[in-house]
PDB file of N, CA, C and O in Angstrom:
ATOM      1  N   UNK A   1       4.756 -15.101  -2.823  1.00  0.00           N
ATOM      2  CA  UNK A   1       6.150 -15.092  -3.167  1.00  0.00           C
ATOM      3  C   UNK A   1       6.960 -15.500  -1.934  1.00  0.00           C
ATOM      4  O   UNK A   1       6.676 -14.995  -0.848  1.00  0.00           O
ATOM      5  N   UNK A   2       8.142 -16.554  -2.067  1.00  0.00           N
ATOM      6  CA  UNK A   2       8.782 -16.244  -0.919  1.00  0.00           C
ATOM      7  C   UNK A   2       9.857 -15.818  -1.192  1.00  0.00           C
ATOM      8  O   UNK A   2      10.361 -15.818  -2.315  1.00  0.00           O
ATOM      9  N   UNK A   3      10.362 -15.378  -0.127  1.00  0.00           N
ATOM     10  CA  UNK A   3      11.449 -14.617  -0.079  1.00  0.00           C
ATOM     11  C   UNK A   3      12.419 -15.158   1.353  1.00  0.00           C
ATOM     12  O   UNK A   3      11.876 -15.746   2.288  1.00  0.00           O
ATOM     13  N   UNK A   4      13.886 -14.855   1.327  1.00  0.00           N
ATOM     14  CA  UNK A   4      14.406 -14.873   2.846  1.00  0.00           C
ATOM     15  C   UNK A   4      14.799 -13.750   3.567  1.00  0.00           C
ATOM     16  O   UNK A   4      15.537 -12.839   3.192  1.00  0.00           O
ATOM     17  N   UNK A   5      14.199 -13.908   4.710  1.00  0.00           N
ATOM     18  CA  UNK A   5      13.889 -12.674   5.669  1.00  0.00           C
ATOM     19  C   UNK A   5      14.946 -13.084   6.875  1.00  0.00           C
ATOM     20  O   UNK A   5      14.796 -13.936   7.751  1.00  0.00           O
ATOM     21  N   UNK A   6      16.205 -12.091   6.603  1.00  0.00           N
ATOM     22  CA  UNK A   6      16.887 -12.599   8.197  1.00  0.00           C
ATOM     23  C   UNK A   6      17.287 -14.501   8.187  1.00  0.00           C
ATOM     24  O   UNK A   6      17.284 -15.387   9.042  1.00  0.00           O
ATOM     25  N   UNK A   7      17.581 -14.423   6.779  1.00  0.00           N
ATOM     26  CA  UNK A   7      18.388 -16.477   7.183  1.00  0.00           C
ATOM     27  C   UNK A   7      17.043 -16.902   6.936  1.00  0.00           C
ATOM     28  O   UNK A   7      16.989 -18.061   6.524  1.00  0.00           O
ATOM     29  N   UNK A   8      16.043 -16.377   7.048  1.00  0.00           N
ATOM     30  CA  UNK A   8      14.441 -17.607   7.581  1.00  0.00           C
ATOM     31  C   UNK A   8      13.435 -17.446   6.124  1.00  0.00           C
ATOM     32  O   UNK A   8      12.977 -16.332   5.870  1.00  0.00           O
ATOM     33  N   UNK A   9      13.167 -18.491   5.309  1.00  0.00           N
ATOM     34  CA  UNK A   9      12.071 -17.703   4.289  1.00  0.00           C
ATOM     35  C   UNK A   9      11.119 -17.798   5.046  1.00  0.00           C
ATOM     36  O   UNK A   9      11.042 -18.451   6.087  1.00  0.00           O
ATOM     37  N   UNK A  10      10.236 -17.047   4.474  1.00  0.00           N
ATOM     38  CA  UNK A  10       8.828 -16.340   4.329  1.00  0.00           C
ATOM     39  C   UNK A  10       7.787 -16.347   3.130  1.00  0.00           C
ATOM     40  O   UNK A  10       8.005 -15.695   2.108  1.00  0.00           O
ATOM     41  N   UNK A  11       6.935 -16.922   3.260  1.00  0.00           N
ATOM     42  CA  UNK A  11       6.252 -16.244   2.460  1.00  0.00           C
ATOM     43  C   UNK A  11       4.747 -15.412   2.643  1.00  0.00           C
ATOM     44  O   UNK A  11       3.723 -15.636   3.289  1.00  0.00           O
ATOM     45  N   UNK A  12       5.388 -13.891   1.324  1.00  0.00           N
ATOM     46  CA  UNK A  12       4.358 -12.590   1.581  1.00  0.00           C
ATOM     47  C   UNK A  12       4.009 -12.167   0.249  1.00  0.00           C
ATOM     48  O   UNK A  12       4.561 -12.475  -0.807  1.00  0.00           O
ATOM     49  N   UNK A  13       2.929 -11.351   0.463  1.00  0.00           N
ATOM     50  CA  UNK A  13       2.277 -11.405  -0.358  1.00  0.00           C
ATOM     51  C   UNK A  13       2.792  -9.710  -1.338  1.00  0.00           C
ATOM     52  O   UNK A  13       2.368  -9.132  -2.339  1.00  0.00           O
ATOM     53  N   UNK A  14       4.034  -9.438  -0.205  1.00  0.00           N
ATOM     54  CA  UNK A  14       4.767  -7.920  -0.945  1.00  0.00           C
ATOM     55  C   UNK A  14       5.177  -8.227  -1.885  1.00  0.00           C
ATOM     56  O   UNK A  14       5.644  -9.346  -2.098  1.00  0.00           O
ATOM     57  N   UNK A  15       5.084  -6.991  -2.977  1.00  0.00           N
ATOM     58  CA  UNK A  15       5.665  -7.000  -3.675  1.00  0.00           C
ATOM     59  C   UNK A  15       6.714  -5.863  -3.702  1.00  0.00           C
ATOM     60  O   UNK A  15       7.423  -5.952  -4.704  1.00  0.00           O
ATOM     61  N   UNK A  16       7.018  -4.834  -2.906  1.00  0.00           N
ATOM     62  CA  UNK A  16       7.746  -3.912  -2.594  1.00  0.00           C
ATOM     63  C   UNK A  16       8.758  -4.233  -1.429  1.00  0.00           C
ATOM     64  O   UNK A  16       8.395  -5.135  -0.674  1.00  0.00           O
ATOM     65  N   UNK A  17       9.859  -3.690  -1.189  1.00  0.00           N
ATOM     66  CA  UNK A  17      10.356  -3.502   0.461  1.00  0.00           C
ATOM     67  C   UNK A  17       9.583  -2.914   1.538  1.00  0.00           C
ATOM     68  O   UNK A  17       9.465  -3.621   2.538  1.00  0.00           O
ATOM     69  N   UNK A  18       9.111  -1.938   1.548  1.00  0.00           N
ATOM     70  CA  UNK A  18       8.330  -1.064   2.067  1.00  0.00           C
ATOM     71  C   UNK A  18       7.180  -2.116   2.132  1.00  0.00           C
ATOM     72  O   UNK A  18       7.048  -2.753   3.178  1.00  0.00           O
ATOM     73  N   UNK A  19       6.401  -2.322   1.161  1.00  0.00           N
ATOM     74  CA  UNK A  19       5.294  -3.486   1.607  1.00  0.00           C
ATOM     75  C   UNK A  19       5.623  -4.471   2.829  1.00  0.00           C
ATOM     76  O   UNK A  19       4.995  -4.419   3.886  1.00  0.00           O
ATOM     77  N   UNK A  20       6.763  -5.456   2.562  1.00  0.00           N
ATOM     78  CA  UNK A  20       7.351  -6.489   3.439  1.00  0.00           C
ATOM     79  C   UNK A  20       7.504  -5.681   4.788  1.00  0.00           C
ATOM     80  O   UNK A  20       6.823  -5.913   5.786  1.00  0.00           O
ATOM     81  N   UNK A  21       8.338  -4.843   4.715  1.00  0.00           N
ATOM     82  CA  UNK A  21       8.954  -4.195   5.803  1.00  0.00           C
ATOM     83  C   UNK A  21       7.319  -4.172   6.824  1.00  0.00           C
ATOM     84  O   UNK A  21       7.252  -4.543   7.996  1.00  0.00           O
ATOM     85  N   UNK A  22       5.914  -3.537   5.833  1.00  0.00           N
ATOM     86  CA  UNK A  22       4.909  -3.327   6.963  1.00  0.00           C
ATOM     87  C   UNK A  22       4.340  -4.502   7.234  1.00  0.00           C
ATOM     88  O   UNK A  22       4.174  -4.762   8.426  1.00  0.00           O
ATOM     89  N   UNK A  23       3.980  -5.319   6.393  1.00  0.00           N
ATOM     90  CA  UNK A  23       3.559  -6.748   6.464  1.00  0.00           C
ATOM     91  C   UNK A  23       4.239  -7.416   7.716  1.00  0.00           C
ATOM     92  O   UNK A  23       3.655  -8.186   8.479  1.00  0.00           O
ATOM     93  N   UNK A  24       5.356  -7.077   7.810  1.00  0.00           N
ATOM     94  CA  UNK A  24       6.371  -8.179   9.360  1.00  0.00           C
ATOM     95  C   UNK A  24       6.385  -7.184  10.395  1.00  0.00           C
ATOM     96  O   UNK A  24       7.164  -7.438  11.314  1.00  0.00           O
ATOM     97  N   UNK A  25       5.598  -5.904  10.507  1.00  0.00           N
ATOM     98  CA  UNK A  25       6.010  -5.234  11.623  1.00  0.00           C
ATOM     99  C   UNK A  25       7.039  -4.272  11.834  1.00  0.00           C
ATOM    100  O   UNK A  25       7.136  -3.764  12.951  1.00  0.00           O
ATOM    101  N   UNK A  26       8.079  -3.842  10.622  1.00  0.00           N
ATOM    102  CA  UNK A  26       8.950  -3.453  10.952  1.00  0.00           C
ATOM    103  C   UNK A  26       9.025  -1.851  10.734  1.00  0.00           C
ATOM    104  O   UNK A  26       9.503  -1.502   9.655  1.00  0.00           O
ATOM    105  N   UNK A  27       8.779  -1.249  11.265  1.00  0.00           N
ATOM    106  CA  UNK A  27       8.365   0.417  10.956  1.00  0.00           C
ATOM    107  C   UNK A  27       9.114   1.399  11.694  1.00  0.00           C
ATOM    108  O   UNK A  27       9.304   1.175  12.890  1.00  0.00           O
ATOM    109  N   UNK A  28       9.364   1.977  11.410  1.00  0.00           N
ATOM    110  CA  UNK A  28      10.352   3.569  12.033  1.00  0.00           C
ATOM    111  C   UNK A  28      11.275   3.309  10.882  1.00  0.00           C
ATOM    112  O   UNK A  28      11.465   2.353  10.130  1.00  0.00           O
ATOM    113  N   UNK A  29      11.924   4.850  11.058  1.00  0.00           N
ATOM    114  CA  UNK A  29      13.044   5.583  10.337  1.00  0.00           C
ATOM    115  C   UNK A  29      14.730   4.607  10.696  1.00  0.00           C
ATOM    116  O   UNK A  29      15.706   4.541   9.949  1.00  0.00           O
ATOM    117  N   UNK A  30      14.586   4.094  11.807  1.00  0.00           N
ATOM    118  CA  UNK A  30      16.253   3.494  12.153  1.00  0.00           C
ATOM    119  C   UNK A  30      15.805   2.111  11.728  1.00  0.00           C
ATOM    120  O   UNK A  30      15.244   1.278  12.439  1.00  0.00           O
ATOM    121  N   UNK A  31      16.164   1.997  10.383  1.00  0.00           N
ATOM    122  CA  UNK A  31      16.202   0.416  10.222  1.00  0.00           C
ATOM    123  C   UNK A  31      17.564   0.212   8.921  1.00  0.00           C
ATOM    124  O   UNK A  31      17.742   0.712   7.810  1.00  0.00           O
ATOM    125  N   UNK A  32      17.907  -0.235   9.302  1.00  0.00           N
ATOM    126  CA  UNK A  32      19.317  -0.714   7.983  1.00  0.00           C
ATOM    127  C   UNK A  32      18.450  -2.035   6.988  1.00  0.00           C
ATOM    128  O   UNK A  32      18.079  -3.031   7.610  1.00  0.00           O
ATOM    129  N   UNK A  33      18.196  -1.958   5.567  1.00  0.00           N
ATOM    130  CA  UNK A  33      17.729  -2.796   5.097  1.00  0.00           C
ATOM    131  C   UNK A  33      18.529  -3.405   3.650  1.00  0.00           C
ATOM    132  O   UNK A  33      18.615  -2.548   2.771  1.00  0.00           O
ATOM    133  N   UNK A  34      18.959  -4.401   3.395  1.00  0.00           N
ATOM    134  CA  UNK A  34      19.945  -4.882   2.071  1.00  0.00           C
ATOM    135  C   UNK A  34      19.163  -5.875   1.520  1.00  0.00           C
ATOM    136  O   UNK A  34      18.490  -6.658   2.190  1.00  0.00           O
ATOM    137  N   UNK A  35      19.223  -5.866   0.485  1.00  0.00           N
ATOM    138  CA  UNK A  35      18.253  -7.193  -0.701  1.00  0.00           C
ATOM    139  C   UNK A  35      19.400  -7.069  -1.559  1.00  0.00           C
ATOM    140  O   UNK A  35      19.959  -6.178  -2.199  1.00  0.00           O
ATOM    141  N   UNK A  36      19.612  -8.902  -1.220  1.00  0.00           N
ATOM    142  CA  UNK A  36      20.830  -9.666  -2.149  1.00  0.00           C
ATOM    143  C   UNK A  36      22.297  -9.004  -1.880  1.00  0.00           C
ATOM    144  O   UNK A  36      23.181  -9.145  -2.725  1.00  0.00           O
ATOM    145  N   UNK A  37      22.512  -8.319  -0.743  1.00  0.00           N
ATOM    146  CA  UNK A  37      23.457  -7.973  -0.374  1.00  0.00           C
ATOM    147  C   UNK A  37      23.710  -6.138  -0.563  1.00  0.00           C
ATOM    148  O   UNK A  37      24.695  -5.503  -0.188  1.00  0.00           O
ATOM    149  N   UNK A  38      22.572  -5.648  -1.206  1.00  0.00           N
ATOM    150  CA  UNK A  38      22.754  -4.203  -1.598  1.00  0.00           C
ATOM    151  C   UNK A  38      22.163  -3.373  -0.961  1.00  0.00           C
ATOM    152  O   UNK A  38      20.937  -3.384  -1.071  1.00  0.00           O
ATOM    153  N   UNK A  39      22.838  -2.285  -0.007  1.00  0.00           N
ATOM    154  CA  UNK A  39      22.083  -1.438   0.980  1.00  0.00           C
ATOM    155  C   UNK A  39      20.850  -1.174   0.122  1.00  0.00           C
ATOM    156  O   UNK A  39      21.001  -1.198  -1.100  1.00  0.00           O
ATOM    157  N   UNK A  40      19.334  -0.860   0.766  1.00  0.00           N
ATOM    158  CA  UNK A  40      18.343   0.256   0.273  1.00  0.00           C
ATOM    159  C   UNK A  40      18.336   1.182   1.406  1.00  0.00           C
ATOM    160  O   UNK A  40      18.485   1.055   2.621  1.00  0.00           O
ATOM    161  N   UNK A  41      18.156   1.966   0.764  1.00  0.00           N
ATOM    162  CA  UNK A  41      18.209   3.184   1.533  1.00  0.00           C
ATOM    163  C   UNK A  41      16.791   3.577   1.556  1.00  0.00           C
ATOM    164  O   UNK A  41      16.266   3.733   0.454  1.00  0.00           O
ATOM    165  N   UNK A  42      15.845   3.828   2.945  1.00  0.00           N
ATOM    166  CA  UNK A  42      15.060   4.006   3.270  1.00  0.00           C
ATOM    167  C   UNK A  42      14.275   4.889   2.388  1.00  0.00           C
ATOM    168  O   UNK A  42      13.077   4.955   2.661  1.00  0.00           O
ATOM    169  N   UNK A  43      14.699   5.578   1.391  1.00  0.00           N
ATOM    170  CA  UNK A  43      13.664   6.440   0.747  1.00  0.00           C
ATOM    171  C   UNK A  43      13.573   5.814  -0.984  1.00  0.00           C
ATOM    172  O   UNK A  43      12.835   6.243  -1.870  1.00  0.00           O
ATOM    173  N   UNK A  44      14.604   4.659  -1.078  1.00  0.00           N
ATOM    174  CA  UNK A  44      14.319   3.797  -2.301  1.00  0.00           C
ATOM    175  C   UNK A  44      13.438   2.848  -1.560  1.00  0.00           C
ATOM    176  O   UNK A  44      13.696   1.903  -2.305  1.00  0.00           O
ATOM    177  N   UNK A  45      12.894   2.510  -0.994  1.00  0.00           N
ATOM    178  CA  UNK A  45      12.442   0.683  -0.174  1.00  0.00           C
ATOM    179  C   UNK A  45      11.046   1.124  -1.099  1.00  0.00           C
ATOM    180  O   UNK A  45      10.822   0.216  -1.899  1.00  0.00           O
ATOM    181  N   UNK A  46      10.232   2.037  -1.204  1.00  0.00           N
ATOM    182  CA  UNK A  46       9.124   2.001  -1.681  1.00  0.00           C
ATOM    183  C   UNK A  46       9.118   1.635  -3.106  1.00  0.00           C
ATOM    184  O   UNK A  46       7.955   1.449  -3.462  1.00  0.00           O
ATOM    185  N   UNK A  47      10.099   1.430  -4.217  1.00  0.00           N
ATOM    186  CA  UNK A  47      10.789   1.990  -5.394  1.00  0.00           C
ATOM    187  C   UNK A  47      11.091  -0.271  -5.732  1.00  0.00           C
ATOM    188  O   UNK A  47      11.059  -1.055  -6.680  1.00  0.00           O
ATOM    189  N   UNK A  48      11.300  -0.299  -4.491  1.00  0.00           N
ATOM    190  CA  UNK A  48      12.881  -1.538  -4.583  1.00  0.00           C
ATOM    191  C   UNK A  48      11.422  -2.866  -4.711  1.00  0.00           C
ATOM    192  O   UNK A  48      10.708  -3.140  -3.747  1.00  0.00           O
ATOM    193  N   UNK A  49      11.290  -3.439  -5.954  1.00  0.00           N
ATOM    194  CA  UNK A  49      11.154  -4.827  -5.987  1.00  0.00           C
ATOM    195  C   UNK A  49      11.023  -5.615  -5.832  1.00  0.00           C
ATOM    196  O   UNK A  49      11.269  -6.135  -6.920  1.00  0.00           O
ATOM    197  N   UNK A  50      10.695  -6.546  -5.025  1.00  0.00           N
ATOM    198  CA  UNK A  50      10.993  -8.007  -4.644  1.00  0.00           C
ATOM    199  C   UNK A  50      11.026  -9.074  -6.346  1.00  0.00           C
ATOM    200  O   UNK A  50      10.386  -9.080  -7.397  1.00  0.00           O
ATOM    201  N   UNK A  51      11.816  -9.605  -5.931  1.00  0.00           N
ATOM    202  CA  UNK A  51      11.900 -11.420  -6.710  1.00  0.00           C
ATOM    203  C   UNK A  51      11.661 -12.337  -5.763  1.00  0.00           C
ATOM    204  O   UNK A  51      12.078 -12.340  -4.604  1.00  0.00           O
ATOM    205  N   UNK A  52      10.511 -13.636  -6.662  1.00  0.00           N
ATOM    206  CA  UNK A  52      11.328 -14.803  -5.802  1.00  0.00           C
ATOM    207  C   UNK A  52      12.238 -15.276  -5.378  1.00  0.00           C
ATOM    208  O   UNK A  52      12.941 -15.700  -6.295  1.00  0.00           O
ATOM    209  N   UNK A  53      12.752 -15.499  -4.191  1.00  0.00           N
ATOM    210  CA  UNK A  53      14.089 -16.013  -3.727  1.00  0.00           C
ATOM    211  C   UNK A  53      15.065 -14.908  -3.089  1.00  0.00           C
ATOM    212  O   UNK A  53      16.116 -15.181  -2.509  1.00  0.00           O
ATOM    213  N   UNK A  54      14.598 -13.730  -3.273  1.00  0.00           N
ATOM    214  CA  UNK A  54      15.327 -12.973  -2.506  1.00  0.00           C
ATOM    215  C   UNK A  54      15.815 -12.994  -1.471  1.00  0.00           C
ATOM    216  O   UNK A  54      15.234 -13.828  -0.778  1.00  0.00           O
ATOM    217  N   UNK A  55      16.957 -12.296  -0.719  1.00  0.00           N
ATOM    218  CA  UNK A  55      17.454 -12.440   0.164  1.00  0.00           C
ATOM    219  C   UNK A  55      17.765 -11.098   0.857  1.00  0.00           C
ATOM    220  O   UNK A  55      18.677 -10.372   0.460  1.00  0.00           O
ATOM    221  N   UNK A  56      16.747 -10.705   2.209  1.00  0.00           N
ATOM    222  CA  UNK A  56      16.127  -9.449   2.915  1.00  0.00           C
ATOM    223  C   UNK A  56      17.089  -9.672   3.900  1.00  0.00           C
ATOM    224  O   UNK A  56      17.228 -10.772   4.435  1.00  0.00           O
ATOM    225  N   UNK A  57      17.863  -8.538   4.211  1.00  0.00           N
ATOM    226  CA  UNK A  57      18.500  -8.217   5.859  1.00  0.00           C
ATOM    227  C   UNK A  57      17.904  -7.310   6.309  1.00  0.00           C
ATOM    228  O   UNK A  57      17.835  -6.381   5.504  1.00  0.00           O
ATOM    229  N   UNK A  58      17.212  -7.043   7.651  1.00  0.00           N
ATOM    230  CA  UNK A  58      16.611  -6.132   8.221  1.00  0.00           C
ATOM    231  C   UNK A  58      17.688  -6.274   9.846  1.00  0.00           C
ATOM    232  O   UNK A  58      18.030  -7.193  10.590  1.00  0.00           O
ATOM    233  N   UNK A  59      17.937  -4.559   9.763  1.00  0.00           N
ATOM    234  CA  UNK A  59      18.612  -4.483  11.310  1.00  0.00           C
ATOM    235  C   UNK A  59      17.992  -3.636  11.860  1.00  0.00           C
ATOM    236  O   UNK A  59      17.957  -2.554  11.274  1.00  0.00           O
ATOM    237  N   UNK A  60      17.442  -3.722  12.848  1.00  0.00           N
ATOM    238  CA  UNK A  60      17.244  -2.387  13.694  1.00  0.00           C
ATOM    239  C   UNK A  60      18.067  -2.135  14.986  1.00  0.00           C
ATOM    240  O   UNK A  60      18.910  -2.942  15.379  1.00  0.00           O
ATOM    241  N   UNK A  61      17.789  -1.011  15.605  1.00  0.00           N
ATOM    242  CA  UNK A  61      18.778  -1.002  16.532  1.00  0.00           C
ATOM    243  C   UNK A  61      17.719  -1.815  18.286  1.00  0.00           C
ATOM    244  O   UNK A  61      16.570  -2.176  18.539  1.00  0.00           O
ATOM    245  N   UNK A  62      18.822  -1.737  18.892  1.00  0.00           N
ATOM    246  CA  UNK A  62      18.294  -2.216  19.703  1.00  0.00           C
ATOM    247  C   UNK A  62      18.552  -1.474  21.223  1.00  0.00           C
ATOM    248  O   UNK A  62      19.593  -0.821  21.289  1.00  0.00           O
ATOM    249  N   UNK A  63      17.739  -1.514  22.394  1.00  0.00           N
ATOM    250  CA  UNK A  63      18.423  -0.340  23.263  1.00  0.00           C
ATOM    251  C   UNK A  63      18.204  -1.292  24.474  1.00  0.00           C
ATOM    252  O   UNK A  63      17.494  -2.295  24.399  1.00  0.00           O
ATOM    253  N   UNK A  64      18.806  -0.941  25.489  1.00  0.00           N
ATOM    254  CA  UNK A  64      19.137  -1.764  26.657  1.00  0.00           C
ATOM    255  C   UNK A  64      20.546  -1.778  27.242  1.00  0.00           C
ATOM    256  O   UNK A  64      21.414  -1.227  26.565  1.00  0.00           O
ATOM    257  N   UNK A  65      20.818  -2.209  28.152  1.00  0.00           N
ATOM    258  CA  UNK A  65      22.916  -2.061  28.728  1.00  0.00           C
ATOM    259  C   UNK A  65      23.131  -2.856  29.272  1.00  0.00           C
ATOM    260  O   UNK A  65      24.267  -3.008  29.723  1.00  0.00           O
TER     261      UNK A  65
END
């Protein structure tokens, strides 16, 4: 399936958020995640779907000064 990850497609073989999210590396509790523009909230991502063509924002924070 692809999907766009951050502006960039991808294609993975998730079919969940939570899938994608582990598939690219992206793991811990501080992550802000929206598909097609709609917050998920970290305890729906396992729950949440993918379609072809979707459109994934992943933020995490970042630390440094």
């Amino acid at each position: 399936m692809r999907v766009i990850v951050n502006g960039e497609a991808q294609t993975c073989p998730a079919q969940t958020l939570a899938e994608l999210l582990k598939a690219l590396d992206y793991e811990g509790d501080f992550l802000a995640t929206a598909v097609n523009g709609d917050l998920v909230h970290r305890e729906e991502r396992a729950d949440c779907l993918l379609k072809e063509g979707d459109k994934v924002e992943i933020l995490a924070p970042m630390q440094g000064g």
